[in-house]
N, C-alpha and C positions, 0 to 999 in steps of 0.2 A: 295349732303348733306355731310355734315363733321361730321366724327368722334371724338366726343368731347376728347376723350382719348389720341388722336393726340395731341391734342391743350396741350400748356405749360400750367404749373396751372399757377392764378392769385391770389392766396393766399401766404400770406409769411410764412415760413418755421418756425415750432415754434420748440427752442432749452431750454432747461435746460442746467444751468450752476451749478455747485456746485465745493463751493471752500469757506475753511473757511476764507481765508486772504480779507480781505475787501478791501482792493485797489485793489489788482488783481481779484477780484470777480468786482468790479467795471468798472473795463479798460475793462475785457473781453466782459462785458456786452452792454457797448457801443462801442466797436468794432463789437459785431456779432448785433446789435439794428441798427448800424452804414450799416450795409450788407441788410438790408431789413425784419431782423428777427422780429419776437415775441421774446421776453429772458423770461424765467420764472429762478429765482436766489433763492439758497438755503445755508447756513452758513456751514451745518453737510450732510454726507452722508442720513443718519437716515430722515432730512428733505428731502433731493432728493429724498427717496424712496418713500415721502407718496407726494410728486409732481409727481413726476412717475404714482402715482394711479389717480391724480387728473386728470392728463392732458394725456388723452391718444393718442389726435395728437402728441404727439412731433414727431418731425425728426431727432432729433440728441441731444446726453447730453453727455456734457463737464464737465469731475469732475477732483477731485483734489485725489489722492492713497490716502493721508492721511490727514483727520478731524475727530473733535471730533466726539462721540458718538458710536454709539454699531457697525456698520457696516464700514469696509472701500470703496474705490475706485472701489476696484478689485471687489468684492462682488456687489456691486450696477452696475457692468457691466454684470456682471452673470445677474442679476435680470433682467436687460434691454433685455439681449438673451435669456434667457426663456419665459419671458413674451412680447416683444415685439420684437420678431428675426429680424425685419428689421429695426430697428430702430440702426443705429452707433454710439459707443461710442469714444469719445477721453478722452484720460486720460493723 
């Protein structure tokens, strides 16, 4: 009998992207869309964090230091390692 934990998963890897430049929020999106991903995309930090709450498989979220609104980059990378310690941020 096989240990299913073994086996690679067969689900694709859901990422948040936030980044307020809409072209480069764009390209990103279909480059990691283009990798096999789920993307969920957000304009403002402020947006990513209440994606953050919505989505709580992510596996990785790609932000931008600085977009509008009340929270930056760095800050939304905090929130990701408090509330989701295994989850990596690139910034």
């Amino acid at each position: 009998m096989t240990d299913d934990a073994s086996l690679p998963s067969t689900e694709s890897p859901v990422v948040l992207v936030v980044e307020d430049d809409s072209i480069l929020r764009d390209l990103l999106v279909e480059v990691v869309t283009g990798m096999g991903a789920v993307v969920h995309s957000e304009d403002t930090v402020d947006n990513g964090f209440r994606a953050l709450q919505d989505h709580p498989e992510l596996n990785l979220v790609i932000t931008d230091v600085v977009t509008p609104g009340s929270l930056n980059g760095w800050e939304l990378a905090q929130e990701v390692h408090e509330h989701h310690p295994g989850v990596p941020v690139l910034i």
